[in-house]
N, CA, C and O of each residue as an XYZ file, in Angstrom:
528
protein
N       0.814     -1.195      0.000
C       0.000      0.000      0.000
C       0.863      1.266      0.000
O       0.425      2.303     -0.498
N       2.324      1.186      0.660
C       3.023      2.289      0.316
C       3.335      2.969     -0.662
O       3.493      4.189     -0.714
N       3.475      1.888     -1.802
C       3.706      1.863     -2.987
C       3.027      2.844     -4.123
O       3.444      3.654     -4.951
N       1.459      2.205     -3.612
C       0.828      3.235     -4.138
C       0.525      5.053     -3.237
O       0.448      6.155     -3.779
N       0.451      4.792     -2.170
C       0.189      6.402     -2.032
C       1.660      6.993     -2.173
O       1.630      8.144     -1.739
N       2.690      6.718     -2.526
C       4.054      6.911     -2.859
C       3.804      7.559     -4.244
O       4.311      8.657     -4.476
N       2.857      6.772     -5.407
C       2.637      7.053     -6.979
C       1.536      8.185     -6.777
O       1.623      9.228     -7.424
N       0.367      7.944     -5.759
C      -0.628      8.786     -5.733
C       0.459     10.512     -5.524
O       0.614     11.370     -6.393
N       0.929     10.514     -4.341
C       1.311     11.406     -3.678
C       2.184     12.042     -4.905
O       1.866     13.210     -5.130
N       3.336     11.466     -5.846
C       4.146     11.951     -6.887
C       3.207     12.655     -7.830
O       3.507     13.782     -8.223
N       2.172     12.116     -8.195
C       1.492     12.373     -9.351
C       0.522     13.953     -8.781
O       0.019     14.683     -9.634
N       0.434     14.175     -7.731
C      -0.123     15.175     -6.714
C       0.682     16.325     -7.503
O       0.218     17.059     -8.376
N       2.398     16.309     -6.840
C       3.571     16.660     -6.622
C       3.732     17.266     -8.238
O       4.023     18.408     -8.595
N       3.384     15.870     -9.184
C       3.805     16.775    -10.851
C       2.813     17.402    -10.826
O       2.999     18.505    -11.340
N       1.527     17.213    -10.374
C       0.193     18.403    -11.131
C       0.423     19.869    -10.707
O       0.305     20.914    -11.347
N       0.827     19.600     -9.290
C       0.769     20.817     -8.855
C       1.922     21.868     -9.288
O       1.688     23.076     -9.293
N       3.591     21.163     -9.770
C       4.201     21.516    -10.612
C       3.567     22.201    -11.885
O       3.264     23.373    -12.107
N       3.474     21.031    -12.656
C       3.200     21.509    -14.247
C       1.858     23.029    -13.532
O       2.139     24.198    -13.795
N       0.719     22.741    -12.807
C       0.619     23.990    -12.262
C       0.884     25.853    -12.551
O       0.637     26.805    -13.290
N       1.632     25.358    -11.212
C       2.898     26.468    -11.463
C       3.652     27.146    -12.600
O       3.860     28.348    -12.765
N       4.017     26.097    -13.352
C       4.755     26.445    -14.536
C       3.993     27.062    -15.494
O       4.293     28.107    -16.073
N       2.933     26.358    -15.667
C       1.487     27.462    -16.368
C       0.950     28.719    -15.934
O       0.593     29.596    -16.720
N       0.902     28.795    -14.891
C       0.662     30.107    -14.609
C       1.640     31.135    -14.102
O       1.324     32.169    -13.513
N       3.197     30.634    -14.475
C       4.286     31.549    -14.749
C       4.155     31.593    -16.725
O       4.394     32.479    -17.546
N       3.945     30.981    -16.777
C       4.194     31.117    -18.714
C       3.339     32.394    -18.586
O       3.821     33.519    -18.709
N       1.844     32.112    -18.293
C       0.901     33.105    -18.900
C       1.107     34.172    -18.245
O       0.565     35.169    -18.723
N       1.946     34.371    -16.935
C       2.032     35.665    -16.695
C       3.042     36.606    -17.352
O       2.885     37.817    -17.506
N       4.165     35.834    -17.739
C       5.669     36.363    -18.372
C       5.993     35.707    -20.046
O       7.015     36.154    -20.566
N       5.206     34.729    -20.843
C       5.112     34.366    -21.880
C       4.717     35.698    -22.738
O       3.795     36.446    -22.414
N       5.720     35.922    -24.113
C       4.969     36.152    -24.968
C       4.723     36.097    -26.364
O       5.858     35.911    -26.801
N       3.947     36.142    -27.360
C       3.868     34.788    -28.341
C       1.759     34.384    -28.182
O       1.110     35.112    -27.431
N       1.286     33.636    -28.688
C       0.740     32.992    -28.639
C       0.328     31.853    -27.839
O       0.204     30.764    -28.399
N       0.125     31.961    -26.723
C      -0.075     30.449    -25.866
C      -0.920     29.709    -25.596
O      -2.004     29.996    -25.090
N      -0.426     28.394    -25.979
C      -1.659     27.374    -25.925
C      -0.646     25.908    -25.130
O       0.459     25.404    -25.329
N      -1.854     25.664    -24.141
C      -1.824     24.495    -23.185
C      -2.279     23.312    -23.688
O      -3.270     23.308    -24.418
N      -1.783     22.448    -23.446
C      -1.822     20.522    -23.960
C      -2.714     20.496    -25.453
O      -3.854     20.065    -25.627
N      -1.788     21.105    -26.443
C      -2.241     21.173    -27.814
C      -1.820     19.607    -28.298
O      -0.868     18.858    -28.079
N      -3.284     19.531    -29.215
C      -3.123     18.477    -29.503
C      -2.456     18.153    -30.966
O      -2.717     18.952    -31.865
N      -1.474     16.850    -31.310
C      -0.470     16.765    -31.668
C      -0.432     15.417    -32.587
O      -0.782     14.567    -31.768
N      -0.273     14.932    -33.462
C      -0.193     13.431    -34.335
C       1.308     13.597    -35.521
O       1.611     14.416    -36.389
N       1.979     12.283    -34.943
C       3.378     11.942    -35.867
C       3.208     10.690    -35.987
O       3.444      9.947    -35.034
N       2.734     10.183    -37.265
C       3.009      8.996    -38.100
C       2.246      7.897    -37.315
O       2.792      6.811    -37.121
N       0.678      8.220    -36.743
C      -0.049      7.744    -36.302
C      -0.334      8.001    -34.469
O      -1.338      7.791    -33.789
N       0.859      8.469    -34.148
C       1.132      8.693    -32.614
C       0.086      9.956    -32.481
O      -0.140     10.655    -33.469
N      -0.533     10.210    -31.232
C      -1.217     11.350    -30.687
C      -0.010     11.305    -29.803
O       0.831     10.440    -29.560
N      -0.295     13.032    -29.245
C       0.106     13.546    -28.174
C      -0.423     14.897    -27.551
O      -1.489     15.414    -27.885
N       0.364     15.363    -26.697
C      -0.214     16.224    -26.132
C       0.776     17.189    -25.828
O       1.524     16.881    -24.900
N       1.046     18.732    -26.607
C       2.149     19.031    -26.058
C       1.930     19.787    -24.670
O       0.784     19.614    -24.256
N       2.643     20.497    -23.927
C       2.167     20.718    -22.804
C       2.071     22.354    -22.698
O       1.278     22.991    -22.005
N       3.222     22.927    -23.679
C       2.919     24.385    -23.777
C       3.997     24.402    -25.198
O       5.153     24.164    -25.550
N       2.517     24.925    -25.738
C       2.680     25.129    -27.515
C       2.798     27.014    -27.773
O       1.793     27.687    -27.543
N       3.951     27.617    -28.198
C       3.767     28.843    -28.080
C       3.543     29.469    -30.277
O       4.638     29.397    -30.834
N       2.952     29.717    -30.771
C       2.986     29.685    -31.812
C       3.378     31.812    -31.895
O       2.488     32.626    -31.650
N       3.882     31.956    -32.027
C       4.928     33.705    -32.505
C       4.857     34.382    -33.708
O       4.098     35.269    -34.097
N       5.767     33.817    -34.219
C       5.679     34.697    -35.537
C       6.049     34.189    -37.072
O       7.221     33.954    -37.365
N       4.987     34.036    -38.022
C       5.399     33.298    -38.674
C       5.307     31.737    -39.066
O       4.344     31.115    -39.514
N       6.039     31.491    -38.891
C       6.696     30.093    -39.302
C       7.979     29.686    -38.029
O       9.110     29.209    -38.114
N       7.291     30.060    -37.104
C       8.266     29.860    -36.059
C       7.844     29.561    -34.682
O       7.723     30.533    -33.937
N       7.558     28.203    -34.134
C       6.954     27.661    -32.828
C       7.851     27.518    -31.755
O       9.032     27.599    -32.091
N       7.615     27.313    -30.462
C       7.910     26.812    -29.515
C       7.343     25.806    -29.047
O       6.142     25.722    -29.305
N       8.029     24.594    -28.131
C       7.197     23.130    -27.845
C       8.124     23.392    -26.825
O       9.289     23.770    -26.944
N       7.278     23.074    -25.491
C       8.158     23.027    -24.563
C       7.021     21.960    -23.451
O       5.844     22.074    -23.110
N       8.161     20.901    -23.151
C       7.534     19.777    -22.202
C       7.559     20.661    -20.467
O       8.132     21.643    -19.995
N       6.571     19.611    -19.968
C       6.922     19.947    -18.376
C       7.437     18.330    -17.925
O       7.298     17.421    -18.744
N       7.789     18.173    -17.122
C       8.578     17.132    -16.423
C       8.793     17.445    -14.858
O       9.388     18.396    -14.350
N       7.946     16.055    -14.071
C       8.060     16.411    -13.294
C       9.347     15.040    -12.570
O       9.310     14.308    -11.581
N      10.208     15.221    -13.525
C      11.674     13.520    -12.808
C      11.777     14.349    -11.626
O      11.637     15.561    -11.457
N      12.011     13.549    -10.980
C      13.332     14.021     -9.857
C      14.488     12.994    -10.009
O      14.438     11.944     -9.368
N      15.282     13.202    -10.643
C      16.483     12.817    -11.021
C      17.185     12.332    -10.207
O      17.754     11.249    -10.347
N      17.263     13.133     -9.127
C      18.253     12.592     -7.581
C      17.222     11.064     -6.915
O      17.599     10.543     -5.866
N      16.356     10.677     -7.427
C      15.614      9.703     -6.860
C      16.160      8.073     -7.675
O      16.106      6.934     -7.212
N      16.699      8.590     -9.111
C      16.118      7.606    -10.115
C      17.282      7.001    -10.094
O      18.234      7.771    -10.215
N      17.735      5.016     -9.894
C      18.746      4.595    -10.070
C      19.828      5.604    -10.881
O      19.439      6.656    -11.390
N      21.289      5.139    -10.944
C      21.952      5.535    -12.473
C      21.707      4.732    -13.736
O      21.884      5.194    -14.863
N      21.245      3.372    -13.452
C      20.804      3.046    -14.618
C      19.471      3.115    -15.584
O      19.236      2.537    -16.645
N      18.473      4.305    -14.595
C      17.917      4.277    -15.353
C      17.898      6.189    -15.737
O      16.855      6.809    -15.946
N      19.299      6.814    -15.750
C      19.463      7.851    -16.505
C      18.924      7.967    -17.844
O      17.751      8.099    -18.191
N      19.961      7.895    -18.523
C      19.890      7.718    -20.085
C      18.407      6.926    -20.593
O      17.625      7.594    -21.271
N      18.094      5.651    -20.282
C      16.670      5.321    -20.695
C      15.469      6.502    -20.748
O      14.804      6.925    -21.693
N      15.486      6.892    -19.132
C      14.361      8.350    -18.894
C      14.689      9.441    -19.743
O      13.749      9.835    -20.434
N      15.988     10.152    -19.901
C      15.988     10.934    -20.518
C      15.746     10.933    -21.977
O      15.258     11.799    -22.704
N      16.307      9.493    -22.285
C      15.674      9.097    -23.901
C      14.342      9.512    -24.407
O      14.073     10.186    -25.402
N      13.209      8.728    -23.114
C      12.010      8.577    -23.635
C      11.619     10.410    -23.470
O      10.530     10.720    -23.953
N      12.162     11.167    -23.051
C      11.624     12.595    -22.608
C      11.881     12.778    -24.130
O      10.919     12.854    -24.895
N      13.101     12.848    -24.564
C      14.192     12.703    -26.398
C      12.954     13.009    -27.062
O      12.411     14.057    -27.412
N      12.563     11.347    -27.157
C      11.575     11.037    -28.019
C      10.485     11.335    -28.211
O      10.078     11.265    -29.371
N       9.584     11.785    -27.148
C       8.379     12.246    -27.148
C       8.701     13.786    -27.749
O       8.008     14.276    -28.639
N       9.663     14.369    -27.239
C       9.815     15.684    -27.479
C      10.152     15.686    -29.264
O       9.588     16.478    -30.019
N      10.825     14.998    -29.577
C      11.041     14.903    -31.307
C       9.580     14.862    -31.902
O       8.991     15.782    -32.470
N       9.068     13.406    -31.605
C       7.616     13.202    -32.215
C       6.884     14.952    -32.528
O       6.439     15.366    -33.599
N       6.968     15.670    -31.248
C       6.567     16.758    -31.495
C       6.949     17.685    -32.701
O       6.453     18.098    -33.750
N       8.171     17.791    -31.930
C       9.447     18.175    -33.193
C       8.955     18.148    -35.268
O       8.699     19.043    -36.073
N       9.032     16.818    -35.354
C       8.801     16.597    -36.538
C       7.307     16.586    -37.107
O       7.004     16.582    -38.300
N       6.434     16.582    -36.018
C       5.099     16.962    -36.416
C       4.961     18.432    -37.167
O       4.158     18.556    -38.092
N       5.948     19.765    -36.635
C       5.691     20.717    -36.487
C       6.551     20.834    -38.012
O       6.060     21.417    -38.978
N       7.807     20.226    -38.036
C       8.573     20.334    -39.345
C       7.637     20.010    -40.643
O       7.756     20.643    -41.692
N       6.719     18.988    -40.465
C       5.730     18.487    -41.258
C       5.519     19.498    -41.864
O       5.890     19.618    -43.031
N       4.722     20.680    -41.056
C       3.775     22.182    -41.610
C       4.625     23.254    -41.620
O       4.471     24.434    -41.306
N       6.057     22.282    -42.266
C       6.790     23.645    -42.574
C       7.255     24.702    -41.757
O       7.641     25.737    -42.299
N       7.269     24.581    -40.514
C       7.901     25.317    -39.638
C       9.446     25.135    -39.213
O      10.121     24.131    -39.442
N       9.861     26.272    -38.567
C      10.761     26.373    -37.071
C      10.296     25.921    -35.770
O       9.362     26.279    -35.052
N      11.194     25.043    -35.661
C      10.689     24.542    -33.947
C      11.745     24.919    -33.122
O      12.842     24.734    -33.647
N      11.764     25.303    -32.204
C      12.475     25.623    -30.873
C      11.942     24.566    -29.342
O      10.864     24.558    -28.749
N      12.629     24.136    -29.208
C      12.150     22.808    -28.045
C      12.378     23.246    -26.664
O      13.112     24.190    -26.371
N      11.611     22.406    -25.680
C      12.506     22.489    -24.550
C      12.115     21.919    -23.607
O      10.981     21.624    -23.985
N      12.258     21.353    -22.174
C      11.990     20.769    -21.701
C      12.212     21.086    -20.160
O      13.384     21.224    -19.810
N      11.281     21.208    -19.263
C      11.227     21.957    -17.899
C      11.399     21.019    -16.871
O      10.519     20.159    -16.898
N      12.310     20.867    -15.878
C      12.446     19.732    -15.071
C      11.964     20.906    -13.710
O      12.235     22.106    -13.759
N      11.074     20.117    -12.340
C      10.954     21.257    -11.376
C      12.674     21.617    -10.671
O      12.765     22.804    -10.355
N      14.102     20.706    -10.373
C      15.320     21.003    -10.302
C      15.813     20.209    -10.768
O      15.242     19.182    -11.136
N      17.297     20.494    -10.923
C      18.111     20.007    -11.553
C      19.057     18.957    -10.703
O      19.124     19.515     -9.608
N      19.735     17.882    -10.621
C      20.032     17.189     -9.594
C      21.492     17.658     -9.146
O      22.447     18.238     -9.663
N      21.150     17.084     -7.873
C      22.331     17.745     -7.201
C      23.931     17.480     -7.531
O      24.913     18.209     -7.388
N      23.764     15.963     -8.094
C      24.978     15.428     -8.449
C      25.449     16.091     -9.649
O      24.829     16.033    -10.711
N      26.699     16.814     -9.469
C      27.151     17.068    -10.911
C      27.209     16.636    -11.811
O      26.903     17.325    -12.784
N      27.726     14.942    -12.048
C      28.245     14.622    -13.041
C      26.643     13.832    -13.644
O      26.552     13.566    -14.843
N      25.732     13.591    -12.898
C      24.479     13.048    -12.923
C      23.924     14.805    -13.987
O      23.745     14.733    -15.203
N      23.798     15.793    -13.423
C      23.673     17.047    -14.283
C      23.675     17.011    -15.166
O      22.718     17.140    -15.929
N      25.415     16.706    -15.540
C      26.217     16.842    -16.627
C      25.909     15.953    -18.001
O      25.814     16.259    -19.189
N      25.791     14.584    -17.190
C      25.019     13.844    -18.344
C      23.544     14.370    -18.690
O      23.398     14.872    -19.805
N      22.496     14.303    -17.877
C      21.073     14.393    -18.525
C      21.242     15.595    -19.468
O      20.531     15.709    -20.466
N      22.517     16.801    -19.029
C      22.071     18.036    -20.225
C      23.291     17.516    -21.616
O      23.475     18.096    -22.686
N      23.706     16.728    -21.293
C      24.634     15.979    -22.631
C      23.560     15.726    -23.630
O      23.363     16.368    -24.662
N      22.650     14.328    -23.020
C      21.757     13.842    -23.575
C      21.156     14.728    -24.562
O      21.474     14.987    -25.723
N      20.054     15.195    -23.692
C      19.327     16.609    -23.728
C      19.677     17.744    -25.059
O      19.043     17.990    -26.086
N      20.495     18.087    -24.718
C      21.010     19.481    -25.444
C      22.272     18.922    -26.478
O      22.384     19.046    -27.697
N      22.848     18.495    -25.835
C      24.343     18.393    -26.917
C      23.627     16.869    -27.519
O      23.473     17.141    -28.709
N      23.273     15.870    -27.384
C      23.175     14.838    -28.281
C      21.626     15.190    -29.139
O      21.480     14.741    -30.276
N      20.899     15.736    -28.705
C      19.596     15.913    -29.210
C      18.793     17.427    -29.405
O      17.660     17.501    -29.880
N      19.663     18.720    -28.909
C      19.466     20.286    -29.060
C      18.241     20.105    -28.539
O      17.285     20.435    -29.241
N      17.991     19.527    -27.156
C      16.997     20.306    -26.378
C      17.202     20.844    -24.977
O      17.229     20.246    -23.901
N      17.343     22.181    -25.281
C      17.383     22.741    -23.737
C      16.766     22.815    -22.663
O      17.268     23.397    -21.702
């Protein structure tokens, strides 16, 4: 039973995050903003979480994430940050589809304490895949 009010209690913890992060966008965002726009790549739905559409031919996709990184084995670094990768591309190339600029990004609530744990997820992230 711990188990679960452990998942209940996390899932509390991201809402009330992603939250927050929404109602800092809409106070200091500017651009066009739209919340959990809906999204299809090569049969996949999704949901992005904050879609900023600007000027042009030129978007923003930016995930919320609520990891806590300092929690998660080391082996399952690289896997998690993958699947964040991937979902965030799917987006990515949906948007390339209609001929746009995409600008990505991806919001963690902190960053972990361990340096070299840091160092990798923004490797991944940014230098192997250009998402900041």
């Amino acid at each position: 039973m711990a188990n679960r009010q452990r998942f209940f209690e996390n899932v509390r913890q991201g809402r009330n995050f992603e939250k927050r992060v929404r109602e800092d966008w809409i106070r200091n965002a500017q651009g066009e903003l739209h919340f959990e726009t809906s999204t299809r790549h090569h049969r996949k739905r999704g949901r992005i979480d904050i879609f900023i559409d600007e000027i042009g031919d030129f978007v923003s996709i930016v995930e919320i994430k609520a990891t806590n990184w300092d929690r998660m084995p080391p082996h399952r670094i690289r896997p998690n940050a993958m699947r964040h990768v991937r979902q965030i591309w799917r987006y990515i190339e949906a948007e390339l589809g209609n001929k746009t600029s995409v600008c990505p990004g991806v919001i963690y609530p902190r960053a972990p304490r361990d340096k070299d744990r840091k160092k990798q997820i923004e490797d991944i992230l940014c230098e192997e895949w250009g998402i900041p």
